[in-house]
C-alpha positions in Angstrom: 0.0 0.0 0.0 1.5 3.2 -1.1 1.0 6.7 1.1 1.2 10.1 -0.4 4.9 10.9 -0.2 4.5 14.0 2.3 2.2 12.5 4.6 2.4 9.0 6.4 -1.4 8.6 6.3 -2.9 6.6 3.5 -3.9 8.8 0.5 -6.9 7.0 -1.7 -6.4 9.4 -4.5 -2.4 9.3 -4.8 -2.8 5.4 -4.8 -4.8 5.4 -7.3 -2.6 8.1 -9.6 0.3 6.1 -8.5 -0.8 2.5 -9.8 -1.9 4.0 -13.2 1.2 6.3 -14.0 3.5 4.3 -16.4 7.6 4.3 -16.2 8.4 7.3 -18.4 10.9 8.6 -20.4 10.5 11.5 -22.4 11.5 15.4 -23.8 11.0 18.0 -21.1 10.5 21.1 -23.7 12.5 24.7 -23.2 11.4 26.6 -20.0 9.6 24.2 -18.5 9.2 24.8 -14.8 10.3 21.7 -13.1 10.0 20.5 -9.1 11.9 18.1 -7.9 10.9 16.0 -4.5 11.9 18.4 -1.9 8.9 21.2 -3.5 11.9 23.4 -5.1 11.3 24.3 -8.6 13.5 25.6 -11.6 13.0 26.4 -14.9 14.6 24.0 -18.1 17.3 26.0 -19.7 17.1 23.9 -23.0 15.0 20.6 -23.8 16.6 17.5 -21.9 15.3 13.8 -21.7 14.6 12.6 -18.4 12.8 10.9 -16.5 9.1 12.0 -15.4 8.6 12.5 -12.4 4.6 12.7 -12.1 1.9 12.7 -14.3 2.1 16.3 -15.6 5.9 15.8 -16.6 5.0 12.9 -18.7 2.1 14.8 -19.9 4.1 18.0 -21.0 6.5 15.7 -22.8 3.7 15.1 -25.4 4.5 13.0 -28.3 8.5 12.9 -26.9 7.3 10.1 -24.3 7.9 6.5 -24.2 6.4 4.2 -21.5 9.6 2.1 -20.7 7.8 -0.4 -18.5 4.7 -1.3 -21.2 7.5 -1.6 -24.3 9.9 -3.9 -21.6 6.4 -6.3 -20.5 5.2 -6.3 -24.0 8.5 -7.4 -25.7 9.7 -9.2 -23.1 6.2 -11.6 -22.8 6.9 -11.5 -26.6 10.2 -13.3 -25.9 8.6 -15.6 -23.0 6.1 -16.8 -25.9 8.6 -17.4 -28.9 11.2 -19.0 -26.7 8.2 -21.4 -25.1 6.7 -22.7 -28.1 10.1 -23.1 -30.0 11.4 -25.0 -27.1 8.5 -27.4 -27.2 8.3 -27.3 -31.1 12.2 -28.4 -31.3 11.2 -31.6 -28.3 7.9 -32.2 -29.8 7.5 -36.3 -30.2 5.5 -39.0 -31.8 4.3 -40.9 -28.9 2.5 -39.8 -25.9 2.9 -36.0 -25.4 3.7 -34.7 -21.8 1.5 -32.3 -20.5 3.3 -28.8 -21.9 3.1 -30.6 -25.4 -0.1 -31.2 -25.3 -1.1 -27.7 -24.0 0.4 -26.2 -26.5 -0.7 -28.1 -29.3 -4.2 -27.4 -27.9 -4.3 -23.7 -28.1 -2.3 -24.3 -32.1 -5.3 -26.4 -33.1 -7.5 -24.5 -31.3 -6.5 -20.9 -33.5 -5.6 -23.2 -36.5 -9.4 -24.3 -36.6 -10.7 -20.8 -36.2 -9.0 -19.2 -39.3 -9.8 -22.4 -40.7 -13.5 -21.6 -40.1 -13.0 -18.2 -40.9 -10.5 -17.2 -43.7 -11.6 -18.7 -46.8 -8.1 -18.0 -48.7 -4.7 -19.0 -48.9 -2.3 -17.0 -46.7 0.0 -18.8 -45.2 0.6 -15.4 -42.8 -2.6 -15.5 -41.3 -2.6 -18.7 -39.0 1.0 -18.0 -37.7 -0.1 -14.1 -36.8 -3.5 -15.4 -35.2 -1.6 -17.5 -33.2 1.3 -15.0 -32.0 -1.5 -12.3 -31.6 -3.9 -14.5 -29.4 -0.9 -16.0 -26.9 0.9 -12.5 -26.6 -2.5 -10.7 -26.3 -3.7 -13.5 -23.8 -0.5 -13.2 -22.1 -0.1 -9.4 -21.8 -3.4 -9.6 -20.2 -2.6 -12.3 -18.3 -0.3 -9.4 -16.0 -3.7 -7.8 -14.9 -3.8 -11.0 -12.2 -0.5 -10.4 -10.6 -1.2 -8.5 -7.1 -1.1 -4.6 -7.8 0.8 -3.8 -4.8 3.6 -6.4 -5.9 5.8 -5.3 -8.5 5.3 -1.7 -7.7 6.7 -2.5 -4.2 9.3 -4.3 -6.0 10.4 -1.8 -8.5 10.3 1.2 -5.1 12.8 -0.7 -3.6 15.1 -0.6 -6.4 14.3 3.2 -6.6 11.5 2.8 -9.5 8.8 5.5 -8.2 6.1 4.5 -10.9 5.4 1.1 -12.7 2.9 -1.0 -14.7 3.4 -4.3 -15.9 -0.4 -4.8 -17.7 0.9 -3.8 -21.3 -3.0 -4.2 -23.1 -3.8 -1.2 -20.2 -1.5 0.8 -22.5 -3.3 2.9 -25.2 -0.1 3.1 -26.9 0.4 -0.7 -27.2 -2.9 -1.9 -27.9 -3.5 1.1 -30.8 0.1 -0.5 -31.9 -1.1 -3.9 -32.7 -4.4 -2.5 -33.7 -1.9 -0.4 -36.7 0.2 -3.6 -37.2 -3.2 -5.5 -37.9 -4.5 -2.4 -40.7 -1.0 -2.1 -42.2 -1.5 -5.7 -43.2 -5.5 -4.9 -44.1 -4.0 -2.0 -46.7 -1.2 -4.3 -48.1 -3.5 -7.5 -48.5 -6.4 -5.1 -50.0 -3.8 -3.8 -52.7 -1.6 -6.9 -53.4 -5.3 -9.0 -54.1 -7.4 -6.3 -56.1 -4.8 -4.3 -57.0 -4.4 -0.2 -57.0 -7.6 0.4 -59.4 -9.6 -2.1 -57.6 -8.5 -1.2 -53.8 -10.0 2.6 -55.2 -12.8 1.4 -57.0 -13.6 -1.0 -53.5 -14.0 2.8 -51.9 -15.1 4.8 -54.0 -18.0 3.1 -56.1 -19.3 1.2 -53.0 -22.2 1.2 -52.1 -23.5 3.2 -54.7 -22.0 2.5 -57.9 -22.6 5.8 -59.6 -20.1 8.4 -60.4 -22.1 11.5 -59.0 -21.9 9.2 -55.4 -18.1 8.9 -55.1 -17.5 11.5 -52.5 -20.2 10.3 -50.7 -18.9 6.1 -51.0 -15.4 7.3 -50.2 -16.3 9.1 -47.4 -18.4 6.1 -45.4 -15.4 3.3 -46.6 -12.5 5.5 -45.2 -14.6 6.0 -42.0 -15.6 2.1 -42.0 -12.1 1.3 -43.2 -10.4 3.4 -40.1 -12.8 2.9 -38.0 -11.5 -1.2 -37.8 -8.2 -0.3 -36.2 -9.2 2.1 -33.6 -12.4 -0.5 -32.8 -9.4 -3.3 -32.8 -7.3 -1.4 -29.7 -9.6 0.6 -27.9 -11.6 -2.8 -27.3 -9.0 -4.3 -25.9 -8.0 -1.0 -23.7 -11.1 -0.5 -23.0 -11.6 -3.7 -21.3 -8.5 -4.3 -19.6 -8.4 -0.8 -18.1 -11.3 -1.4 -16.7 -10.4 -4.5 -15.0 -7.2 -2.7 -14.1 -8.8 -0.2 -12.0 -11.2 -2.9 -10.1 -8.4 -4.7 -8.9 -6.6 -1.2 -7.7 -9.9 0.0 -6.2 -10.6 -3.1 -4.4 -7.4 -2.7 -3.0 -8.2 0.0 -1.6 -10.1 -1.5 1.0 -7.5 -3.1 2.6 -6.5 0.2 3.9 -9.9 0.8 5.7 -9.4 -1.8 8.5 -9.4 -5.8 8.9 -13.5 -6.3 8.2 -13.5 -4.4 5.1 -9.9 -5.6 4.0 -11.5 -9.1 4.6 -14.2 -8.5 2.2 -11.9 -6.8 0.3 -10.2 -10.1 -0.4 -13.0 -12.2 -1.2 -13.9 -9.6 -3.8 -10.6 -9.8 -5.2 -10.4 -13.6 -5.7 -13.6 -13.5 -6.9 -13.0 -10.8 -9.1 -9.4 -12.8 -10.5 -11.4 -15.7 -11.4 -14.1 -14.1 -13.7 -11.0 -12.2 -15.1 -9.5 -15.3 -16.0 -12.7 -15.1 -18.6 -12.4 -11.8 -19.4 -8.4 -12.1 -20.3 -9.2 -14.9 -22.5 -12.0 -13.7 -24.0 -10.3 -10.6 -25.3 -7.2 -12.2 -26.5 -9.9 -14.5 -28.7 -12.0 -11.3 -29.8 -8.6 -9.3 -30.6 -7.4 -12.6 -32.9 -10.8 -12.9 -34.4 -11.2 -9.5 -35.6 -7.8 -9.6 -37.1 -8.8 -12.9 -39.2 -12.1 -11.4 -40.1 -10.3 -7.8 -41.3 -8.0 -10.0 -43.3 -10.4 -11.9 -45.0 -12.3 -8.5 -45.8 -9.2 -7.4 -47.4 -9.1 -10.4 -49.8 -12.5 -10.2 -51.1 -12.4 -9.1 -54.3 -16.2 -8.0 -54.3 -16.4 -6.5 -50.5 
């Protein structure tokens, strides 16, 4: 449990700030005022990369900002996943699997018969990034049901004021993969109907009249970028919120042994219906991403 820096009593509102400020690293700009712990402030001289040091220096560092702890979970789970499977790809056997085998080759037939129920074409991309997507999705989510007070305990004792480890409660990560995913939409729709027929797709549809093509290219660029920013924000949207149930049911703990009591039966309770909800929006994030595909290779969407 964390307490307001300046005041030994617990602080509801700085615990909260606290749990959802990310590890940042960023651009102060010219003259910006700047305080440092002791309340004594003085102005930038030039711009300078730093370290924030509170929500409103990672905020004035705009676009300059990267969230160190979301990229370091995210790439790292990234590893954890494509060192796992290839280690039990490289032992798989004949005979009787052992139980990690058999896992894992239950979640690859698993996706393997979705995109097989779902994308009607040949790609052999499509199963192989369904796969990755679902297990690294599943698995950043998977973070949200570590204890909140844990790692950020951790990380203050090795002189870390601020850190998250949930990467899908990062905008910034979950609008990445959502731009990844339409990248591959823009390519596919281009490389399958080609230049003319990728423009004719949004500009004589629905209406397939000249006089209507500001009107048709108007609602397919809003349908078309509307897919990506559906994609992440679903998946934010979600996880945030399950995020800030955890943090706020931690809260109780602070407000005596009866209410920290119920606070942890609400808490296990809540992990286990998370275990749903962590699953279930790894699976909707990989089945959107099939779907969008298989959009982009219709030749008469």
């Amino acid at each position: 449990m964390a307490a307001k820096p300046d005041n030994t009593e617990f602080d509801t509102t700085y615990y909260i700030q606290h749990h959802l400020q990310n590890l940042t690293f960023g651009k102060l700009p010219e003259s910006y005022a700047r305080q440092d712990s002791a309340g004594y402030g003085h102005v930038m001289e030039r711009e300078t990369w730093t370290w924030a040091r509170n929500s409103e220096e990672a905020a004035a560092m705009g676009f300059n900002a990267v969230h160190v702890d979301s990229l370091a979970w995210s790439f790292g789970l990234g590893v954890v996943f494509c060192l796992l499977f290839g280690w039990v790809a490289r032992r798989a056997t004949a005979g009787v699997p052992g139980a990690l085998q058999n896992f894992i080759e239950m979640i690859v037939e698993f996706v393997d018969r979705n995109v097989k129920d779902m994308f009607a074409f040949h790609n052999p991309l499509v199963a192989p990034l369904a796969l990755t997507l679902f297990v690294w999705v599943f698995l950043m989510n998977l973070m949200d049901l570590v204890p909140v007070d844990l790692v950020p305990a951790i990380m203050a004792a090795l002189g870390v004021e601020y850190h998250k480890i949930v990467p899908s409660t990062n905008p910034n990560i979950t609008l990445g993969l959502a731009l990844g995913v339409f990248v591959l939409m823009i390519y596919y729709s281009i490389k399958i109907k080609g230049l003319v027929g990728f423009t004719k797709e949004l500009t004589l549809h629905p209406f397939n009249h000249p006089l209507f093509i500001p009107v048709n290219l108007f609602m397919e660029l809003v349908s078309l970028l509307a897919r990506p920013f559906s994609l992440g924000l679903r998946l934010f949207g979600n996880m945030y919120a399950g995020e800030m149930i955890f943090i706020l049911i931690s809260v109780m703990y602070a407000a005596g042994w009866a209410l920290g009591l119920f606070g942890g039966l609400l808490q296990i309770g809540w992990a286990i219906f998370h275990i749903l909800v962590i699953t279930l929006q790894a699976f909707i994030f990989m089945v959107l991403t099939v779907v969008y595909l298989s959009m982009a290779h219709e030749h008469d969407h």
